[in-house]
VEXTOR-814337 format. One record per residue (C-alpha): chain; residue in one letter; residue number from 1; x, y, z. Coordinates in steps of 0.5 Angstrom, whole numbers, plus 500, padded with zeros to 3 digits. Example, Ala and Ser with C-alpha at 12.3 -4.5 7.8 and 13.67 -1.06 7.14 Angstrom:
// residues 2
site chain A | resn A | resi 1 | px 525 | py 491 | pz 516
site chain A | resn S | resi 2 | px 527 | py 498 | pz 514
***
This chain:
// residues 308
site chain A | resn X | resi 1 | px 500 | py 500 | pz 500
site chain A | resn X | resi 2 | px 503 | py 507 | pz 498
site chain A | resn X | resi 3 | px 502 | py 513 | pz 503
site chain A | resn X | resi 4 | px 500 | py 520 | pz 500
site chain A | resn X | resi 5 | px 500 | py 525 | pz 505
site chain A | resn X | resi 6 | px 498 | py 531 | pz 501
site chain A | resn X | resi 7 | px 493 | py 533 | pz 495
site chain A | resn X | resi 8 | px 499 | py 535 | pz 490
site chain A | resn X | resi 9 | px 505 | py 532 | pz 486
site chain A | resn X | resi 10 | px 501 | py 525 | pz 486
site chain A | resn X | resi 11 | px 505 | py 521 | pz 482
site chain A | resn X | resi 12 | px 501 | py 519 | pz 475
site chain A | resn X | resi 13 | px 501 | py 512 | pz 477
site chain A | resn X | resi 14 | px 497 | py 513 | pz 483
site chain A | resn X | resi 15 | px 492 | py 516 | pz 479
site chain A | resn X | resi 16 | px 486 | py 514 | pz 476
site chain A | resn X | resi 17 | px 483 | py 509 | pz 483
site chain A | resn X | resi 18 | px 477 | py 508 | pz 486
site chain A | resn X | resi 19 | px 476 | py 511 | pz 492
site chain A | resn X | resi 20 | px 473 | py 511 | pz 499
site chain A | resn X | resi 21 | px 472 | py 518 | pz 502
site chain A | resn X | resi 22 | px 472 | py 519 | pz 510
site chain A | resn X | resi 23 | px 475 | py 519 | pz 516
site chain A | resn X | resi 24 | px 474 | py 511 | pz 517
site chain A | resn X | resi 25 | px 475 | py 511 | pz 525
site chain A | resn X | resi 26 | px 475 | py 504 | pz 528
site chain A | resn X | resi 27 | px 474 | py 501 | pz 520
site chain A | resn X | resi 28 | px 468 | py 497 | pz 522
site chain A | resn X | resi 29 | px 463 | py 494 | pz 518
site chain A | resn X | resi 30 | px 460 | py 500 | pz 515
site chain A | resn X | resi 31 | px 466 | py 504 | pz 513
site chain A | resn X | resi 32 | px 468 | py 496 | pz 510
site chain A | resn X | resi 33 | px 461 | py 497 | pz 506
site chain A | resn X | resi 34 | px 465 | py 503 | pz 503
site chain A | resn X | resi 35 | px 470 | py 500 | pz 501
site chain A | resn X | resi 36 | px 468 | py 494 | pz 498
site chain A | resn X | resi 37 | px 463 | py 498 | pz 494
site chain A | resn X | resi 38 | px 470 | py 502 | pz 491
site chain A | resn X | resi 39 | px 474 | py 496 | pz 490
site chain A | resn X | resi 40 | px 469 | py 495 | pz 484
site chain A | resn X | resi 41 | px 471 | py 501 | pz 480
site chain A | resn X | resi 42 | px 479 | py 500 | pz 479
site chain A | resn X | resi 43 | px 485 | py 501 | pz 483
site chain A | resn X | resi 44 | px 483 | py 502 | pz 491
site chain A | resn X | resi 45 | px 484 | py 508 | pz 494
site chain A | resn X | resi 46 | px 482 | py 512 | pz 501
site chain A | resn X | resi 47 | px 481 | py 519 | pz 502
site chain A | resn X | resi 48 | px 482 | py 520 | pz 510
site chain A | resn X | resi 49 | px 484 | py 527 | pz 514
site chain A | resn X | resi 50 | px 489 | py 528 | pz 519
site chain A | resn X | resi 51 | px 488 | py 530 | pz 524
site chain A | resn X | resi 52 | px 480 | py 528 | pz 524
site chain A | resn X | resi 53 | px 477 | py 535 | pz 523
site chain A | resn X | resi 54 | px 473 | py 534 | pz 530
site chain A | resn X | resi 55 | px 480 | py 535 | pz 532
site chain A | resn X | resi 56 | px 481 | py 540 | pz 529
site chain A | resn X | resi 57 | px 476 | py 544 | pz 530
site chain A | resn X | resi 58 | px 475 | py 542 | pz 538
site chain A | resn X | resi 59 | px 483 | py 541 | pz 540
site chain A | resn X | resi 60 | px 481 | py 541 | pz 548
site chain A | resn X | resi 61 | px 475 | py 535 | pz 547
site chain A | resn X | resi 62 | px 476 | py 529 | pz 551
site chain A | resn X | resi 63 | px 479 | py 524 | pz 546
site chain A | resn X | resi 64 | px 474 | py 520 | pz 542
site chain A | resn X | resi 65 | px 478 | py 516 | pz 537
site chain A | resn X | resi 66 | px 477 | py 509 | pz 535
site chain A | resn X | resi 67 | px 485 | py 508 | pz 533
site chain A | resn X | resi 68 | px 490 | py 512 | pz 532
site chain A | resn X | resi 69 | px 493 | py 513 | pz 525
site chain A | resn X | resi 70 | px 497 | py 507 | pz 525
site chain A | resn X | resi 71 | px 492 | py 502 | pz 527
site chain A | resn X | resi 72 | px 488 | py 506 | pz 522
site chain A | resn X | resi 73 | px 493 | py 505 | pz 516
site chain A | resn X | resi 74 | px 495 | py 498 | pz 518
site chain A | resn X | resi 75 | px 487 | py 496 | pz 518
site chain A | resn X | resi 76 | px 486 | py 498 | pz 511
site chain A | resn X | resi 77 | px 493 | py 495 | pz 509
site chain A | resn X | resi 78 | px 489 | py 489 | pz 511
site chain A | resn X | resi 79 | px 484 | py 490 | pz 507
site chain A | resn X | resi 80 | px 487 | py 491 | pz 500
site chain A | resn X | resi 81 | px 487 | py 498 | pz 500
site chain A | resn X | resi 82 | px 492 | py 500 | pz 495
site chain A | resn X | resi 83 | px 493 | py 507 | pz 496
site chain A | resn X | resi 84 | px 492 | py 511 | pz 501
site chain A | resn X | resi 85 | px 491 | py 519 | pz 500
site chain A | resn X | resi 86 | px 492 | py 521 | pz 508
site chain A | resn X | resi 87 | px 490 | py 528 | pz 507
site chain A | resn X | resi 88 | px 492 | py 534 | pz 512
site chain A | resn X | resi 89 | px 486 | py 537 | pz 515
site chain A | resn X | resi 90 | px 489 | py 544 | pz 515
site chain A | resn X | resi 91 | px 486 | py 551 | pz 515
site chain A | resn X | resi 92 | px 486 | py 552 | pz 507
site chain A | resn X | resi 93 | px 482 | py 545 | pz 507
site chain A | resn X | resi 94 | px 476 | py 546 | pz 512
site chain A | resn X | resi 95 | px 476 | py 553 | pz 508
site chain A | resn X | resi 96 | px 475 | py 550 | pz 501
site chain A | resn X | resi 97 | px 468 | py 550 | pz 499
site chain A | resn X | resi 98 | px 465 | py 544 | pz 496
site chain A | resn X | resi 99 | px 466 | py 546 | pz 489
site chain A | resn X | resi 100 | px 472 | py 548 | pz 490
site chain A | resn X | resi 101 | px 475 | py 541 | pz 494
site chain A | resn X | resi 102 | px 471 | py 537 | pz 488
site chain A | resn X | resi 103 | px 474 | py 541 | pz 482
site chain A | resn X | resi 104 | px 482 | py 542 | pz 487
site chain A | resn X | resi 105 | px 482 | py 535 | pz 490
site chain A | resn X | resi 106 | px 478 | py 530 | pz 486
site chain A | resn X | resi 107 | px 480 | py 532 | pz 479
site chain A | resn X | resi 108 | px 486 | py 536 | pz 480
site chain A | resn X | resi 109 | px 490 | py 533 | pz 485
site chain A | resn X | resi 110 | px 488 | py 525 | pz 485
site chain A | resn X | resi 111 | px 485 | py 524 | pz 480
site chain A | resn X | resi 112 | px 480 | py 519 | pz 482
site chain A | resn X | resi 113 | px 476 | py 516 | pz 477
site chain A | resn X | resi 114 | px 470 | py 514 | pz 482
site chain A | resn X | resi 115 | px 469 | py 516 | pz 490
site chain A | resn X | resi 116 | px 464 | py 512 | pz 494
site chain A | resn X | resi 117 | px 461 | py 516 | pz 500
site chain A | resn X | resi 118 | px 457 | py 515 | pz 506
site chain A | resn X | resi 119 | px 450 | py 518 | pz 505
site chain A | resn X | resi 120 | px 450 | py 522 | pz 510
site chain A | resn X | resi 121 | px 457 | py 524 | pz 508
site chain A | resn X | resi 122 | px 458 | py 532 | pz 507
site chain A | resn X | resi 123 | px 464 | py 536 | pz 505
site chain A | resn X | resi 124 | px 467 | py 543 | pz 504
site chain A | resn X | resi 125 | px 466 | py 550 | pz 509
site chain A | resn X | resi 126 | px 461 | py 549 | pz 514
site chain A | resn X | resi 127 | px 459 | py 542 | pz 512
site chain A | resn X | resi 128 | px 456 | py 545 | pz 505
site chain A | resn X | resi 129 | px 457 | py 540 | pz 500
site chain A | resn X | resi 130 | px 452 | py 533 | pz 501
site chain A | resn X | resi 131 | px 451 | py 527 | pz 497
site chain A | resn X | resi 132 | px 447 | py 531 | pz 491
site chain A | resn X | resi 133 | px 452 | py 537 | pz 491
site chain A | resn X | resi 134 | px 457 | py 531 | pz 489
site chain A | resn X | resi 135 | px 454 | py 527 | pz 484
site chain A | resn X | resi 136 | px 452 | py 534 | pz 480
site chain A | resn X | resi 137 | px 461 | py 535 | pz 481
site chain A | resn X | resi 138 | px 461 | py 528 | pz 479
site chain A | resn X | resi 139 | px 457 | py 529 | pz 472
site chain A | resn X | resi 140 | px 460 | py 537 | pz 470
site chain A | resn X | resi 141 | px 468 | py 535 | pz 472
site chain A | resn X | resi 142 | px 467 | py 527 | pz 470
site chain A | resn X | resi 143 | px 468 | py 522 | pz 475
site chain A | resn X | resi 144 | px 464 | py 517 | pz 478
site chain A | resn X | resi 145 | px 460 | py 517 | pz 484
site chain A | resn X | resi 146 | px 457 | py 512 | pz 488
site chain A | resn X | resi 147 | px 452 | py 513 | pz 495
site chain A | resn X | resi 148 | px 454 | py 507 | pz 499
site chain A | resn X | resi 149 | px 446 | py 506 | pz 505
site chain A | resn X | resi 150 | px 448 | py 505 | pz 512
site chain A | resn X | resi 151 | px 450 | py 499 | pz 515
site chain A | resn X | resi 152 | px 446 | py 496 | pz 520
site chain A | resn X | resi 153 | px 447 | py 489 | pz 524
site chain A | resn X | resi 154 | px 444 | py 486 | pz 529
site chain A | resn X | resi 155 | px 447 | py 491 | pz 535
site chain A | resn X | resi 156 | px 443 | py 497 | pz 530
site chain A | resn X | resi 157 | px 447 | py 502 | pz 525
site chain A | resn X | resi 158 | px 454 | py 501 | pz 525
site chain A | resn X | resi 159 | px 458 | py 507 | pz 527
site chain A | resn X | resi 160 | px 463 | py 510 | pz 531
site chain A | resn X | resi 161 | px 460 | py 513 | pz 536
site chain A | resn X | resi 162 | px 455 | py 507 | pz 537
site chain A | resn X | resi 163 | px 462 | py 503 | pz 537
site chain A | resn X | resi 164 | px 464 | py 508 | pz 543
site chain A | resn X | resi 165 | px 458 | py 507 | pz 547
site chain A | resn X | resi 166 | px 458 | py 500 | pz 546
site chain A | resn X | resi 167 | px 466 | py 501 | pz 549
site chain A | resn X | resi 168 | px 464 | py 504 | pz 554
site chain A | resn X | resi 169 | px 460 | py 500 | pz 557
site chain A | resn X | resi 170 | px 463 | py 495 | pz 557
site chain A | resn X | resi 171 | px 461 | py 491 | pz 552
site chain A | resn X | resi 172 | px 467 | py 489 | pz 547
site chain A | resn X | resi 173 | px 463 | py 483 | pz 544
site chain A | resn X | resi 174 | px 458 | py 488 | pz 542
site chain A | resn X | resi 175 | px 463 | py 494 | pz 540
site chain A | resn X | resi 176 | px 466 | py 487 | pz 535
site chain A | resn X | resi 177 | px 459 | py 485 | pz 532
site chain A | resn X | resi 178 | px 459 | py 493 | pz 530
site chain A | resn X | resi 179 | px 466 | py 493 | pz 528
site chain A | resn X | resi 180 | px 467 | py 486 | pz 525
site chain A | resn X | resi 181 | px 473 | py 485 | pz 528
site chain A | resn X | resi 182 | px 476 | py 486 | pz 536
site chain A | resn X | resi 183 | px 477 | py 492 | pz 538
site chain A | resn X | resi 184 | px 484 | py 493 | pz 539
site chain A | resn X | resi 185 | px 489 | py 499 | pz 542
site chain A | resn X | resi 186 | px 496 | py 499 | pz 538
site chain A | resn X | resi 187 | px 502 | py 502 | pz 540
site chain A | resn X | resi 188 | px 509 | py 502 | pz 544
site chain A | resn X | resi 189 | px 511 | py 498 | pz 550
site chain A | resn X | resi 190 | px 514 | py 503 | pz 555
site chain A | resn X | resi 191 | px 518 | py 503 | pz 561
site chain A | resn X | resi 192 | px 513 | py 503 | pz 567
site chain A | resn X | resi 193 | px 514 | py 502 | pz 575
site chain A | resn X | resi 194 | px 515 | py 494 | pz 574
site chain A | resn X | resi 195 | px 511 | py 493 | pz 580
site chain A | resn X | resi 196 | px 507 | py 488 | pz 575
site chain A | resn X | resi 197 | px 514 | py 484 | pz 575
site chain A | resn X | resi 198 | px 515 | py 484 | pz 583
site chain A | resn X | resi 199 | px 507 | py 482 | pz 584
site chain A | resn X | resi 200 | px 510 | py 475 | pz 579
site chain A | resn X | resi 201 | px 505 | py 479 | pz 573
site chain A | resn X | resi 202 | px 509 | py 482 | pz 569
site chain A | resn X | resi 203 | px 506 | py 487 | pz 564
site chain A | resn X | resi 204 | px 506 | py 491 | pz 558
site chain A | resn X | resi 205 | px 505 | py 498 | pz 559
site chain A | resn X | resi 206 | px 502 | py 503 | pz 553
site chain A | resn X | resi 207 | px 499 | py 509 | pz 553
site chain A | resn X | resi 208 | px 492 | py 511 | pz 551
site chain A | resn X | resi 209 | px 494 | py 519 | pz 550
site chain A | resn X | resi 210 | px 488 | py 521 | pz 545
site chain A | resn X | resi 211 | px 485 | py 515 | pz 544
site chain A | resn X | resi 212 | px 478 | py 514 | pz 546
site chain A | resn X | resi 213 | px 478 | py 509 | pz 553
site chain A | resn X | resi 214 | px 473 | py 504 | pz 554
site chain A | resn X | resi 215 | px 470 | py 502 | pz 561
site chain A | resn X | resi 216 | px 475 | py 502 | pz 566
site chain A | resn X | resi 217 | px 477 | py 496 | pz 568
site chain A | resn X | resi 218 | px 480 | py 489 | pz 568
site chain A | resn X | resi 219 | px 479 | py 485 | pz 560
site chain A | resn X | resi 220 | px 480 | py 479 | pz 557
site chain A | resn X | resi 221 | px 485 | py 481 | pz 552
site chain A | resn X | resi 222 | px 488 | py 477 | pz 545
site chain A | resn X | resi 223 | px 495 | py 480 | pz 544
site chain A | resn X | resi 224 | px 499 | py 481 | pz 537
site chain A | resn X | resi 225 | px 507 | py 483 | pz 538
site chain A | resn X | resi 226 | px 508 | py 486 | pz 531
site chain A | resn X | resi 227 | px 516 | py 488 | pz 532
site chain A | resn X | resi 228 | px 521 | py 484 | pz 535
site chain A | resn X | resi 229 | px 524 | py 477 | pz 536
site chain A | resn X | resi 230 | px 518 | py 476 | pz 539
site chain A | resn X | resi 231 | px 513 | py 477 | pz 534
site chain A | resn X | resi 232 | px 507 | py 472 | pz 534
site chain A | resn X | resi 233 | px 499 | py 472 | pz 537
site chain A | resn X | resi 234 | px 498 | py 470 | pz 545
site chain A | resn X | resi 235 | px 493 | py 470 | pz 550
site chain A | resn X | resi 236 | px 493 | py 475 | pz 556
site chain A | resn X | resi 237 | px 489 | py 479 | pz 562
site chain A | resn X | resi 238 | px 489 | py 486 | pz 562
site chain A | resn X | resi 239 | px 488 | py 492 | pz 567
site chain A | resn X | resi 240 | px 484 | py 499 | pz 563
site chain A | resn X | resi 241 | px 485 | py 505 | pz 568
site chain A | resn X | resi 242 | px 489 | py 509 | pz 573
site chain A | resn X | resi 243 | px 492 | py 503 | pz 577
site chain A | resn X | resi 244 | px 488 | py 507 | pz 584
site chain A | resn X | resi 245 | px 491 | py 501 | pz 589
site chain A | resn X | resi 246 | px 497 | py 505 | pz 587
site chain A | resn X | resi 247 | px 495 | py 513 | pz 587
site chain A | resn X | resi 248 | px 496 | py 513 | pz 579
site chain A | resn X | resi 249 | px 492 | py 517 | pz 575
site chain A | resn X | resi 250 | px 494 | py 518 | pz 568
site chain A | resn X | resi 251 | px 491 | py 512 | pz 565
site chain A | resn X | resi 252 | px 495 | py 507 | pz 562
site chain A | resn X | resi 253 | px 494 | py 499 | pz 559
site chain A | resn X | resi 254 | px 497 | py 494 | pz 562
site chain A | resn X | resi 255 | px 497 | py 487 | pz 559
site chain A | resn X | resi 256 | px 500 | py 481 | pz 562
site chain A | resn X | resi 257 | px 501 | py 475 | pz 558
site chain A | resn X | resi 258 | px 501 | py 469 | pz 559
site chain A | resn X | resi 259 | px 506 | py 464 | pz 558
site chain A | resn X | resi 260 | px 510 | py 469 | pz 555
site chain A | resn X | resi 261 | px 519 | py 470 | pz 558
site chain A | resn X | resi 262 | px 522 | py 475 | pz 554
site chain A | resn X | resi 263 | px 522 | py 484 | pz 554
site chain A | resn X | resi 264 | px 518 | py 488 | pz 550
site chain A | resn X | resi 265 | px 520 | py 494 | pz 551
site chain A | resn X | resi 266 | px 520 | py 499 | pz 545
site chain A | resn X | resi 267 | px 516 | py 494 | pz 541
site chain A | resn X | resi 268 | px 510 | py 495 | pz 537
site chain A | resn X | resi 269 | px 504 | py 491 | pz 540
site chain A | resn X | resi 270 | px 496 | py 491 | pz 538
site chain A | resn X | resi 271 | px 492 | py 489 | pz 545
site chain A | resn X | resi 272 | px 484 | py 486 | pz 543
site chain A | resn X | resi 273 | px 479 | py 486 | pz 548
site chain A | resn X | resi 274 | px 475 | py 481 | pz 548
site chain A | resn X | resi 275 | px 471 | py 481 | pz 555
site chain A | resn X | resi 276 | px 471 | py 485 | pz 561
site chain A | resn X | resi 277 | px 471 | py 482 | pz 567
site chain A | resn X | resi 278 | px 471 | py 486 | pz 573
site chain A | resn X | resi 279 | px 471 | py 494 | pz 575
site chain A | resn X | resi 280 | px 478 | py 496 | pz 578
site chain A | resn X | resi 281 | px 477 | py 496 | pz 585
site chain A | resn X | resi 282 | px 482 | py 498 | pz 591
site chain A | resn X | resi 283 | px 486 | py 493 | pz 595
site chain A | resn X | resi 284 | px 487 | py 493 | pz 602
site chain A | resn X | resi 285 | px 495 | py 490 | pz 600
site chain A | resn X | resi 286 | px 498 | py 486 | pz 596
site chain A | resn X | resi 287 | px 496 | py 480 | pz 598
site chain A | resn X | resi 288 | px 489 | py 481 | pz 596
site chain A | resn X | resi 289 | px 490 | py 484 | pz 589
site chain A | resn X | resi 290 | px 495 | py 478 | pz 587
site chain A | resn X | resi 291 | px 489 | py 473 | pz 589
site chain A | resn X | resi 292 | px 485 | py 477 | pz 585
site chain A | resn X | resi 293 | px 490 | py 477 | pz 579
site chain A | resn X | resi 294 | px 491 | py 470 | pz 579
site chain A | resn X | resi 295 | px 482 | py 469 | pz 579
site chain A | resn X | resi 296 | px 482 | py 475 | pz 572
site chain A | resn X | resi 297 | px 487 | py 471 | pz 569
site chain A | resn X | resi 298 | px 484 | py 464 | pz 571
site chain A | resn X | resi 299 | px 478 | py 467 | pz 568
site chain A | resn X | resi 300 | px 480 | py 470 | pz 563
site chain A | resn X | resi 301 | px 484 | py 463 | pz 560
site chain A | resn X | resi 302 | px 477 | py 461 | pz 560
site chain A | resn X | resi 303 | px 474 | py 466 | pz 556
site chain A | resn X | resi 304 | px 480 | py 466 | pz 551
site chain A | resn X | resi 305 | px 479 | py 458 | pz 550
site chain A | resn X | resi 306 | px 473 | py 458 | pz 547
site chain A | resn X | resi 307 | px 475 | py 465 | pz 542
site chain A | resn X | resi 308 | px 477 | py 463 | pz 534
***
């Protein structure tokens, strides 16, 4: 998959796709339901903004993404994505009307042959532009415009915030039916305070700094190690939040492995929620919560035993 981070001096060879256009936060079943639908008319491609122009817009909102432009990238390379147009959501682009972002964009800079959209997508200034303002560009400047309906499933319309809801409270199996995937937090393993290893749980440590945060609490998580000598896919139990025996209170994910030796210090490790097995408590001790840790892992080999 080759990675395009502006609109101009797009290499001719990467003109002419078909392209999905949206933000695609989480790439759930909804955002798939676009894609595919752009994989029927040539080459695929994506059009996405970074940041997501509700940062933009709101920089001091509490975080909401699904997946950081990483996971994002990896997601889409998973699905056959062949280019992928990560457009710079800047002052000039939320000033474009939508005329202006058909005729500077579509045409002139990517050269896209066809696009699909949500039906409720909206481009240009202020949200100007619907779906009938792109199809009329779409017949003046001659690309193809495809109008892709909702997508429903048995937990109701696949969307991102009904995925975060869902997260929220606790519920990953039904954050995943909407998705059509786990959910997963990506990101690098860091140096934490290695009480973990003195407890006899050693953990992997990674922040969920501008990531929207699920139900605070301990999951029963599947673990893909992505860099290092150590890659491969494993089980695990991990603790969600602010770690409040201890006095901490910037929250953090702290996944311990099972049947796992080794260091993953500064490697890259994608941690998929599976079920939420308790609320974080605070524990009179360290006997206690040893006891306690040794029950959530019990529980959560379990769980993961009867996981695909």
């Amino acid at each position: 998959m080759q990675t395009y981070t502006h609109w101009t001096d797009i290499p001719e060879e990467a003109k002419g796709c078909s392209a999905a256009i949206g933000n695609f936060d989480g790439v759930h079943r909804g955002h798939r339901h676009v894609i595919d639908l752009a994989r029927a008319h040539g080459p695929l491609g994506i059009v996405t903004f970074e940041p997501h122009p509700r940062e933009f817009f709101a920089p001091g909102a509490p975080p909401f993404r699904l997946m950081n432009p990483e996971a994002k990238a990896n997601r889409l390379e998973k699905l056959g994505v062949e280019c992928l147009f990560q457009l710079p959501f800047n002052a000039e682009l939320a000033a474009m009307t939508p005329e202006a972002f058909a005729q500077e964009i579509i045409v002139e800079g990517l050269g896209l042959k066809h696009i699909v959209v949500g039906a409720d997508f909206c481009f240009g200034a202020k949200r100007a532009g619907n779906v009938d303002d792109l199809k009329r560009f779409g017949a003046q400047m001659g690309f193809g415009v495809t109008v892709a309906e909702l997508l429903e499933t048995g937990s109701g319309v696949s969307s991102s915030s009904a995925i975060r809801a869902a997260l929220a409270e606790g519920e990953p199996r039904k954050a995943a039916e909407m998705l059509g995937h786990w959910h997963r937090i990506e990101g690098m393993v860091g140096h934490g305070d290695k009480r973990g290893r003195d407890l006899g749980f050693p953990t992997a440590n990674m922040s969920i700094e501008g990531l929207h945060a699920p139900k605070f609490g301990v999951y029963a998580v599947l673990v893909d190690v992505l860099t290092g000598p150590h890659k491969g896919s494993y089980q695990g139990a991990a603790s969600l939040g602010v770690k409040p025996t201890f006095g901490a209170n910037l929250p953090c994910l702290e996944t311990f492995i099972f049947d796992f030796e080794g260091s993953l210090y500064d490697e890259h490790l994608s941690v998929a929620f599976v079920e939420y097995l308790r609320p974080e408590l605070v524990f009179n001790g360290l006997e206690p919560l040893i006891e306690q840790m040794t029950k959530d892992c019990a529980q959560a080999r379990d769980i993961l035993g009867s996981v695909e």
